[in-house]
Backbone as ProteinMPNN parsed JSONL, in Angstrom:
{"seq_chain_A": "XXXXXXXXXXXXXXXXXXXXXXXXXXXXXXXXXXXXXXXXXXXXXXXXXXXXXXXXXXXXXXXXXXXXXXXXXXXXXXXXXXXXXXXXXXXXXXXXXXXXXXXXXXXXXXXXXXXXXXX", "coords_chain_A": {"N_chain_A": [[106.372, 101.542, 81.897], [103.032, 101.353, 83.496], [100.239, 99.663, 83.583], [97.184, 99.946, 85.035], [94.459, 97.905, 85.96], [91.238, 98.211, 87.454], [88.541, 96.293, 89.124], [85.821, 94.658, 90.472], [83.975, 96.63, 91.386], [80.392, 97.373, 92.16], [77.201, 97.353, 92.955], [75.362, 97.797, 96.707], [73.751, 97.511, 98.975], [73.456, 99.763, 101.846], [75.703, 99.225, 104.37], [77.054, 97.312, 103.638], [79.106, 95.141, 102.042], [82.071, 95.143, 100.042], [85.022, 94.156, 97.928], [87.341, 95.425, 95.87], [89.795, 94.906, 93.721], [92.704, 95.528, 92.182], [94.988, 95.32, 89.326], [97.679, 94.939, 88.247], [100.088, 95.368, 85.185], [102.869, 95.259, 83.104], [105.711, 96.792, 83.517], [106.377, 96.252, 86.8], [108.198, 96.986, 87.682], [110.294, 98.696, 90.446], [108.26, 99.726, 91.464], [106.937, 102.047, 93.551], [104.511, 103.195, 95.655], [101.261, 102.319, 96.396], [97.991, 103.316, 95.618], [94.417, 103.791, 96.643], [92.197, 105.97, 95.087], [89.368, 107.577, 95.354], [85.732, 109.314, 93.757], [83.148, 111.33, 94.313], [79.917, 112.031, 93.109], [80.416, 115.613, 91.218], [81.881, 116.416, 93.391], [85.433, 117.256, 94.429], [88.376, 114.48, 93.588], [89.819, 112.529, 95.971], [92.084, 111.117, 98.9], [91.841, 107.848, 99.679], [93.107, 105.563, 100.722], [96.452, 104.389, 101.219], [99.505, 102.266, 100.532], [102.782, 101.506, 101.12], [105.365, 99.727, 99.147], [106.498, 97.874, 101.398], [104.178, 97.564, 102.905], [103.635, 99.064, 104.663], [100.528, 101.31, 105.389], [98.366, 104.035, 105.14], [95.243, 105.537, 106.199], [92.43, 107.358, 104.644], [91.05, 110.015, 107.506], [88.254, 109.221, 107.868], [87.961, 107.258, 107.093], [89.208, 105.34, 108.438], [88.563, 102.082, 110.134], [86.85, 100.988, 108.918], [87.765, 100.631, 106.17], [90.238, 98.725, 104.436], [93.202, 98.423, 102.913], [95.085, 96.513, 101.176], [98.451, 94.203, 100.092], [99.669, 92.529, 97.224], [102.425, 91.523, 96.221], [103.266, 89.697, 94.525], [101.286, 88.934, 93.096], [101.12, 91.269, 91.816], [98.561, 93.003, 92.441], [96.868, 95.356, 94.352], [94.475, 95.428, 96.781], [91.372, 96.407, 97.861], [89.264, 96.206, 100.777], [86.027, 97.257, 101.884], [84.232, 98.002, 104.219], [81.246, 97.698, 106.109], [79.545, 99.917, 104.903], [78.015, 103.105, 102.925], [76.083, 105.403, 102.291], [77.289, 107.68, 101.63], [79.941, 106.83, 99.996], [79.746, 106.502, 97.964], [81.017, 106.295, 94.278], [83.263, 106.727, 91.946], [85.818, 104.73, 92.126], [89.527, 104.735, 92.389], [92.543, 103.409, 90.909], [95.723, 104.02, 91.642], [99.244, 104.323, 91.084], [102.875, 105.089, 91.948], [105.974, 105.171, 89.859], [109.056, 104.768, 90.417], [111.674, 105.788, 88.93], [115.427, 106.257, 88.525], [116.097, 109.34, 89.112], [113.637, 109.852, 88.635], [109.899, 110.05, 89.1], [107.273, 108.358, 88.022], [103.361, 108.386, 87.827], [100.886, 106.942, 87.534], [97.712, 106.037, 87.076], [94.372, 104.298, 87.21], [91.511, 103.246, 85.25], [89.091, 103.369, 86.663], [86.828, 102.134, 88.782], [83.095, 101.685, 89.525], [81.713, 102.58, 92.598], [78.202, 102.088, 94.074], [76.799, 102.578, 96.576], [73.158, 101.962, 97.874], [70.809, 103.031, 100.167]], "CA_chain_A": [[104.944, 101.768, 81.76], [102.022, 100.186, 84.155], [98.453, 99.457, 83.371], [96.1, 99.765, 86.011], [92.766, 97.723, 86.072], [90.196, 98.223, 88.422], [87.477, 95.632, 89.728], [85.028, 94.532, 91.909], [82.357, 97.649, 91.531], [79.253, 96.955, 91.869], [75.924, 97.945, 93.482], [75.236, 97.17, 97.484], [73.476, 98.586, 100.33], [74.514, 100.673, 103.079], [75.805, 98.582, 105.52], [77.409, 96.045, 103.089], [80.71, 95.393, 101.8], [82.96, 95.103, 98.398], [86.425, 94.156, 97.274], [88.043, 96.253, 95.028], [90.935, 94.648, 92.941], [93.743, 96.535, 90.983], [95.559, 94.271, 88.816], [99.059, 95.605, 87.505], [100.464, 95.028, 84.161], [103.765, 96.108, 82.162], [106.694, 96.746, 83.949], [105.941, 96.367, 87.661], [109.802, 97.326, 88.959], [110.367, 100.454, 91.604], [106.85, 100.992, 92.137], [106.734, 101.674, 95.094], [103.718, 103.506, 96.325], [100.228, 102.669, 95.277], [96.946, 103.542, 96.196], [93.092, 104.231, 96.121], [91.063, 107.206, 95.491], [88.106, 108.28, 95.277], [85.431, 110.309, 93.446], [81.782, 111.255, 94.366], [79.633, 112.541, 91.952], [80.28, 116.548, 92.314], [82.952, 116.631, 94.107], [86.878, 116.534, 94.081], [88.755, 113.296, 93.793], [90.183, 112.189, 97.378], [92.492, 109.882, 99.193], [91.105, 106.828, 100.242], [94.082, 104.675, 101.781], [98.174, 104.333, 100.479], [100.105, 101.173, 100.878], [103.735, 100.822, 100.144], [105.992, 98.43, 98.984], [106.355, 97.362, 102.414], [103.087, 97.001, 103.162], [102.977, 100.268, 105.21], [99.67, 101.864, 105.479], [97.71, 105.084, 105.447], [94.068, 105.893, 105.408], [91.734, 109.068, 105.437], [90.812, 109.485, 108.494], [87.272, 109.314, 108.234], [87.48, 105.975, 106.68], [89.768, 104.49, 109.42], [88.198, 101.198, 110.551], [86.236, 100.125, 107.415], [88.066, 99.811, 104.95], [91.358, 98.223, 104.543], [94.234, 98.31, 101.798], [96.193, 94.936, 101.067], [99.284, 94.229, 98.432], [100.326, 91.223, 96.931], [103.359, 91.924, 95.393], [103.568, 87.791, 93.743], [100.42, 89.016, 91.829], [101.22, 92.879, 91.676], [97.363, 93.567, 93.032], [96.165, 96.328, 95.809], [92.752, 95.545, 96.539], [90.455, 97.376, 98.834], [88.366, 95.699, 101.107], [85.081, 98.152, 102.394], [82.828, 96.781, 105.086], [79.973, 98.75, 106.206], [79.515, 100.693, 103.473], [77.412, 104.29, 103.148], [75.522, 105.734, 100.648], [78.285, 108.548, 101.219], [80.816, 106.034, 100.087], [79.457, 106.216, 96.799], [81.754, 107.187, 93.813], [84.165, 105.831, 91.344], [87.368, 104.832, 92.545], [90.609, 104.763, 91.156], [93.708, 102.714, 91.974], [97.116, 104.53, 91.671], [100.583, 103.99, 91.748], [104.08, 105.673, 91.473], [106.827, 104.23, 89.767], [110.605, 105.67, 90.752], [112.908, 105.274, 88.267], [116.094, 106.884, 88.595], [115.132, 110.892, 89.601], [112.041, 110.405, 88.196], [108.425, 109.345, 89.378], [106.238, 108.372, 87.153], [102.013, 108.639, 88.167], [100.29, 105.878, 86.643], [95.779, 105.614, 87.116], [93.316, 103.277, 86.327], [90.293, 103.439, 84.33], [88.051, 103.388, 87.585], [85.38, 101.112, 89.08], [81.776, 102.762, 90.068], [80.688, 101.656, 93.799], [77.275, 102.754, 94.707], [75.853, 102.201, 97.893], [72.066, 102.722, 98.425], [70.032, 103.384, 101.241]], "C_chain_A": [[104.189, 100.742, 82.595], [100.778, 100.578, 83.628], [97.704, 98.87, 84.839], [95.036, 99.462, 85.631], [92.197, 97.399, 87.278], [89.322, 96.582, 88.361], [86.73, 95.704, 90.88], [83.892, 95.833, 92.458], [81.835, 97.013, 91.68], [78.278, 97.735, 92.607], [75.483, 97.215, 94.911], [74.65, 98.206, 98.237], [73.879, 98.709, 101.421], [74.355, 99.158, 103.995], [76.741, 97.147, 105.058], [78.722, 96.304, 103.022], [81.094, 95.138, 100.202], [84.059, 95.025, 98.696], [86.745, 94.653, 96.361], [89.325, 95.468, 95.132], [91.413, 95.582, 92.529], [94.781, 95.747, 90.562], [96.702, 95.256, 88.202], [99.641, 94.698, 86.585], [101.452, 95.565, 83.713], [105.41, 95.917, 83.335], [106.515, 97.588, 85.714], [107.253, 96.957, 88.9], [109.816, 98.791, 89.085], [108.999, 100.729, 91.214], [106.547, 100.677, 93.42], [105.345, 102.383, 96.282], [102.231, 103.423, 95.63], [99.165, 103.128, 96.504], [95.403, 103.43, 95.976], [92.379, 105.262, 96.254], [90.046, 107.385, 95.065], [87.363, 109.317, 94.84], [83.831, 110.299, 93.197], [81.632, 112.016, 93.201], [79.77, 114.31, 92.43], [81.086, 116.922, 92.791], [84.76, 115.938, 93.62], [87.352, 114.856, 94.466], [89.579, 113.466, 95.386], [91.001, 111.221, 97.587], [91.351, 109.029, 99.842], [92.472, 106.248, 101.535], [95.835, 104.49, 100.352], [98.798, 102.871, 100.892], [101.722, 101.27, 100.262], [104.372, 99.57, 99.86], [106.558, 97.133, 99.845], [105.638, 96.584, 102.884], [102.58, 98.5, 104.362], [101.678, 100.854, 104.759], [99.292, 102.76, 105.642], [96.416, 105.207, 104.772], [93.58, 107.317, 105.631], [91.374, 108.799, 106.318], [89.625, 109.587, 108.754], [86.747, 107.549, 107.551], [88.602, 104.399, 107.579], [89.06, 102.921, 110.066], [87.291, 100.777, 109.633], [86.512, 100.195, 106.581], [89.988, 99.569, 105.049], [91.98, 97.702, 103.098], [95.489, 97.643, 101.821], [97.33, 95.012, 99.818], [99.713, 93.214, 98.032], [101.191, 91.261, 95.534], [103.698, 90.36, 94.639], [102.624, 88.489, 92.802], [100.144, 89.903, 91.432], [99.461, 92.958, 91.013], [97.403, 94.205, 93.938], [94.716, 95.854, 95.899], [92.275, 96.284, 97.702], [89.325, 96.946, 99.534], [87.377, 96.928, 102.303], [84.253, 97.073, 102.742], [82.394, 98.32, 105.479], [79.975, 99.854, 106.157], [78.094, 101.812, 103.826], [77.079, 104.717, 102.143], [76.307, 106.979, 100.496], [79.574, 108.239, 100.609], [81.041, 105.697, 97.992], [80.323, 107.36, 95.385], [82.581, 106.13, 92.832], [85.146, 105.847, 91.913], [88.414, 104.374, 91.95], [91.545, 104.409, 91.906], [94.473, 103.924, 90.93], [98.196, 103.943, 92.075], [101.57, 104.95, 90.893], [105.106, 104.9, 91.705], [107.983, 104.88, 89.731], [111.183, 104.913, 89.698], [114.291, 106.292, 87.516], [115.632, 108.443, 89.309], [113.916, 111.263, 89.7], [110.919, 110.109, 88.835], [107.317, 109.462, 88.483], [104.459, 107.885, 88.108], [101.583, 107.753, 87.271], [98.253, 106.072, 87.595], [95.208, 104.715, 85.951], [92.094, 103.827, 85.83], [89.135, 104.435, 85.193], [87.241, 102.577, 87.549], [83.794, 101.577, 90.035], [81.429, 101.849, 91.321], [79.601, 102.458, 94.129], [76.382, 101.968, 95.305], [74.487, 102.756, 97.991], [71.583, 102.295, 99.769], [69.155, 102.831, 101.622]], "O_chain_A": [[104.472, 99.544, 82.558], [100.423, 101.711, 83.304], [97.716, 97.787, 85.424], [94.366, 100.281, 85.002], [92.564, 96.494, 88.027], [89.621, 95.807, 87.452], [86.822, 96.411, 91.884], [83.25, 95.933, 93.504], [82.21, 95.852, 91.52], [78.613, 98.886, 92.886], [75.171, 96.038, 94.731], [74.902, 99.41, 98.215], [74.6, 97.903, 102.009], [73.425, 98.38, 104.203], [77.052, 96.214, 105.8], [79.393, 97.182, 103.565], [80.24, 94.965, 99.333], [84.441, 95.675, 99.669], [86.136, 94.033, 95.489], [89.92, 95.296, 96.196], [90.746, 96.61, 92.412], [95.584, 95.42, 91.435], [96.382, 96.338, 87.709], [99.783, 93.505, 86.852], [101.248, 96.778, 83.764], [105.901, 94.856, 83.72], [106.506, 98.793, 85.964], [107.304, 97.197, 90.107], [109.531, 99.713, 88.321], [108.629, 101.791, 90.714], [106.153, 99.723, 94.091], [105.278, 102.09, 97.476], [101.902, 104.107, 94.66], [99.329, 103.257, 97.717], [95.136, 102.862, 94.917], [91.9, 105.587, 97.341], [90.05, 107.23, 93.844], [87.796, 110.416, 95.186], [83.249, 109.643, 92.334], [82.49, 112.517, 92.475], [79.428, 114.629, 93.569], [81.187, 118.143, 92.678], [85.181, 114.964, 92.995], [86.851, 114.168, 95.355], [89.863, 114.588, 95.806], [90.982, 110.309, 96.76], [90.296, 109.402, 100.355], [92.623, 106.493, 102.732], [95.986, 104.502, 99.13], [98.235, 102.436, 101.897], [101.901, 101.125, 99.053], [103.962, 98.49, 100.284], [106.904, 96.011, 99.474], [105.855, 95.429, 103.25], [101.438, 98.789, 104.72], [101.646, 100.942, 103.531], [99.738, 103.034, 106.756], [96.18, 105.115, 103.567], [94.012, 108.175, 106.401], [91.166, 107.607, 106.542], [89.427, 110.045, 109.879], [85.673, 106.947, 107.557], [88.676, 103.182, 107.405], [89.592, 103.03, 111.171], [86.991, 99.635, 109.982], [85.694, 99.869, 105.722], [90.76, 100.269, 105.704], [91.475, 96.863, 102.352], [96.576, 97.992, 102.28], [97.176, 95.696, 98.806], [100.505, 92.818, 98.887], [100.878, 91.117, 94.352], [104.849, 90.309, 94.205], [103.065, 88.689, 91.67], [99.15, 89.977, 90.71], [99.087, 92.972, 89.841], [98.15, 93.691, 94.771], [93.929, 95.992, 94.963], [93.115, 96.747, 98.475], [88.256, 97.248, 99.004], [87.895, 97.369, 103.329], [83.798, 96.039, 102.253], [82.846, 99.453, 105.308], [80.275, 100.71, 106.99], [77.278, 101.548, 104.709], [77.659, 104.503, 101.079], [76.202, 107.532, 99.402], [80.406, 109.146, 100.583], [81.822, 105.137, 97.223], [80.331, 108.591, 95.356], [82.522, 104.908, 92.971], [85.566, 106.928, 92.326], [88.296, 103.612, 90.99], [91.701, 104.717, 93.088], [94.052, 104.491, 89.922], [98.31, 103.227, 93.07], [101.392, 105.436, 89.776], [105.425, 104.243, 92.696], [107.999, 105.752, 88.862], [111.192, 103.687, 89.58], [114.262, 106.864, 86.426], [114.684, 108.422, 90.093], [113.274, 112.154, 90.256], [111.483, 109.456, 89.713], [106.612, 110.447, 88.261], [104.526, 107.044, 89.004], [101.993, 107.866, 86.116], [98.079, 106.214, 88.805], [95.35, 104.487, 84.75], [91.784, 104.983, 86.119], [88.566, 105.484, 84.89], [86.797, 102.154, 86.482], [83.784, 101.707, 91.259], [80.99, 100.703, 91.229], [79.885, 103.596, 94.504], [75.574, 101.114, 94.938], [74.424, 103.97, 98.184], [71.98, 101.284, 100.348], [68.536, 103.252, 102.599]]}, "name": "protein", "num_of_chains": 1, "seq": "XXXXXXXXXXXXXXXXXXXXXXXXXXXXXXXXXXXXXXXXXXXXXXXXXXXXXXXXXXXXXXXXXXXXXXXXXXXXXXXXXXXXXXXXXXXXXXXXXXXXXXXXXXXXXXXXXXXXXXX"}
């Protein structure tokens, strides 16, 4: 079992930035892929960016060059660093991860943390 908590919402205007934390708790062995997604108001949830256990990377590709997804497997955190930020940007987001163990994969989500960018 993992526990995902979010951080680092808050309220900023376009053009700004935020860190997004995701703190992992419980039993942090074979997880090997986490992530962040995203969810405007309205609309379906989304990828944001993937990281694995590596440190390999993938983002959407409309969010390619501002924002960037880190891992620090010593303090089993992902965080999410967004620089110039959009009032389309706005949404709760949600860390993820999947944990392999044996055949299986288990889907683990967090709570969510609200970022909204104004204008």
């Amino acid at each position: 079992q993992v526990e995902l908590v979010e951080s680092g919402g808050g309220l900023v205007q376009a053009g700004g930035s935020l860190r997004l934390s995701c703190a992992a708790s419980g039993s942090f062995l074979k997880v090997n892929s986490m992530a962040w997604y995203r969810q405007a108001p309205g609309k379906q949830r989304e990828l944001v960016a993937t990281i694995t256990s590596g440190g390999s990377t993938k983002y959407a590709d409309s969010l390619k060059g501002r924002f960037t997804i880190s891992r620090d497997n010593t303090e089993n955190t992902v965080y999410l660093q967004m620089n110039s930020l959009k009032p389309e940007d706005t949404g709760v987001y949600y860390c993820y991860a999947v944990q392999s163990i044996g055949p299986r994969d288990y889907q683990y989500w967090g709570q969510g943390t609200q970022v909204t960018v104004s204008s």
